[in-house]
N, C-alpha and C positions, 0 to 999 in steps of 0.2 A: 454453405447452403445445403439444407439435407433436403433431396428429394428423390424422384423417381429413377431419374437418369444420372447418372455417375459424371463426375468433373474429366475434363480432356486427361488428368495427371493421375486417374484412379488406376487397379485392376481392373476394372470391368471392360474397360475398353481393349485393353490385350487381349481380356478372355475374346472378346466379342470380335476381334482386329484376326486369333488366332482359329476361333469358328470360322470364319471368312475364307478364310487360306483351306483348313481341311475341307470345304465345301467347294472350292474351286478343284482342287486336287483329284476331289471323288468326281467331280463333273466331267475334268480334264481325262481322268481314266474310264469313265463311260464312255465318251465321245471315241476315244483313240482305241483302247484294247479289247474292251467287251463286243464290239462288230466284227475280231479277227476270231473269237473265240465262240460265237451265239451263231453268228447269220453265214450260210452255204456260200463256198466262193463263188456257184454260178449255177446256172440251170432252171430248171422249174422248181417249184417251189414243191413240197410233198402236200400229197393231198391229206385231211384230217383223220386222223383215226376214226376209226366207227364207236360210236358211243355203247353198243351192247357190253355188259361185262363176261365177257367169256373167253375161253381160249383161243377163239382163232380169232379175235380182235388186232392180229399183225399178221392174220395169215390173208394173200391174195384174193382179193375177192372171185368167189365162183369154182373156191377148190373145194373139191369134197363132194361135188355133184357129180351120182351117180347115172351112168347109162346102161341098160340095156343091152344083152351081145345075143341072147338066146341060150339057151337050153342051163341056165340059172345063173352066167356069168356076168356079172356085173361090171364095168368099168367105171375108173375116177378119174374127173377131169384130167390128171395129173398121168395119167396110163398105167395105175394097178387096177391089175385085174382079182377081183374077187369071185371065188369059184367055189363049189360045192366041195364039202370035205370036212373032216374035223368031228368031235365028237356032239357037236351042236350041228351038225348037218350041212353047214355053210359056214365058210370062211369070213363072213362080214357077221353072224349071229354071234362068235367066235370073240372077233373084236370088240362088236358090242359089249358084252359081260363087262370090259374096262370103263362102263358107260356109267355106273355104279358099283361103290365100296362093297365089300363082301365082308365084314367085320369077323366074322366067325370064321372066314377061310387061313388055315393055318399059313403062316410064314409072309412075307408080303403079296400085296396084288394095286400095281400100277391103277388110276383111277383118274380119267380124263375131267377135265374140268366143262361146263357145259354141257349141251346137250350131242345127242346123236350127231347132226351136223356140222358141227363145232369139232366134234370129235377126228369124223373125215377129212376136215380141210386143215386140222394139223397135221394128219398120217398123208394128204398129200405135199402141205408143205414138207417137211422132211425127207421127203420121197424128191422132191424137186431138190432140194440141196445135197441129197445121194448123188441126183446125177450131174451135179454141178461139182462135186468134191468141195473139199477144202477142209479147214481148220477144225468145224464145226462136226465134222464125219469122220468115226472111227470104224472100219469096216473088218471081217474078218468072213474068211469062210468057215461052214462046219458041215461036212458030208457036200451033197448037192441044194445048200442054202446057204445064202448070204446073211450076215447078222450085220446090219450097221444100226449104231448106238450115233444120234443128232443130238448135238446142243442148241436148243431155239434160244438160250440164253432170257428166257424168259419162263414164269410159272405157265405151266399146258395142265396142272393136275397135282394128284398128291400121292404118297405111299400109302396104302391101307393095307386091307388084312389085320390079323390079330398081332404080327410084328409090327407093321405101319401105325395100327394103334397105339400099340406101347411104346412106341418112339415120337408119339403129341402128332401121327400123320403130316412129316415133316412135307415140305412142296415139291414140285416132279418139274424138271425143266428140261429133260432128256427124253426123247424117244426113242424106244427097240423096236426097230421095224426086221422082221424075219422072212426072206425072200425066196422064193423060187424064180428067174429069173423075174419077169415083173408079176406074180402073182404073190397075194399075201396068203402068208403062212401064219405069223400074230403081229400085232403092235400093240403096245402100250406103253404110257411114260412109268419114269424112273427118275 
C-alpha cells in the first residue's frame, strides 16, 4: 500500500522513533542543566537595563550628578571634585573636550561615548571601583597624582584623533582617571 504514512517495518518510523528520542534528550537537558547555568542561585532578581543607548547604560543610577561647593568647585555624586585649573580654565571644561572626537588632533584622543552626562556617570563609576580596588584597577603613582587605568569591560567610547582614525577608531573600554587626591586632573577612555 503506497501512501502518506510509512508501514510499521519502514525507515520512516526509525527516522521518526529517533526524532522522538533527540527531542526528549533536548527537553531532558533544558529542564536539568540550563537552570544551573541561566537562572541566579538566589536573591533578588536584577533590575532591567535602562534602554538609552549610551555609555553609562550599566553605570549606577544618579552618578555623574554634579553639586555645587562654591567658589567654582564642583562635586560628583561619587566624591570627585572638580576644580578650577587647566588650560580651559576648569577641570570639568578639561574633561569635556573627551565629550567629542578631535579628528585633526595629532596622535590619539580618548572620545566618551554619549553625551555630557553619560560622560560623568562613567568617570564616577570608575572612580567607585578605584575605591573598591580589584582586578579591574591598575593604579600607579606619578609625582603627587595617582594614574589608575579601569576596565568597565564594556565599550564607554572610542580612540580618535588622527591615530585613532587611522586605526577604523577602534572601541575604548578603559578609563584614565588622573588624580590629585579626590580631585580630577583628566579622564578619558582608552
Amino acid at each position: 500500500m503506497t501512501g502518506r504514512f510509512p508501514t510499521s517495518g519502514s525507515r520512516g518510523l526509525r527516522a521518526t522513533g529517533l526524532t522522538w528520542l533527540v527531542i526528549l534528550l533536548l527537553a531532558a537537558w533544558y529542564l536539568v542543566v540550563r537552570p544551573m547555568v541561566v537562572e541566579p542561585a538566589a536573591g533578588p532578581l536584577p533590575s532591567p537595563a535602562p534602554s538609552a543607548e549610551s555609555a553609562a547604560d550599566s553605570a549606577e543610577p544618579g552618578l555623574g550628578q554634579l553639586t555645587d561647593q562654591g567658589n567654582g568647585l564642583l562635586r560628583s555624586t561619587a566624591g570627585l571634585l572638580y576644580a578650577p585649573g587647566s588650560q580651559e580654565g576648569h577641570r570639568l571644561k578639561h574633561v569635556l573636550r573627551h565629550d567629542n572626537d578631535q579628528p585633526s588632533r595629532p596622535g590619539l584622543h580618548g572620545v566618551f561615548d554619549g553625551d555630557a552626562d553619560d560622560l560623568l556617570a562613567v568617570i564616577d563609576e570608575a572612580y567607585l571601583l578605584v575605591k573598591a580596588g580589584g582586578r579591574q584597577v591598575k593604579s600607579r603613582r606619578e609625582r603627587q597624582r595617582m594614574v589608575h587605568d579601569v576596565d568597565l569591560r564594556r565599550r564607554i567610547g572610542f580612540v580618535g584623533g588622527r591615530e585613532g582614525r587611522r586605526q577604523g577608531n577602534p572601541p575604548a573600554t578603559r578609563v584614565r582617571l588622573v588624580l590629585e587626591d579626590d580631585r580630577v586632573i583628566t579622564a578619558f577612555p582608552f
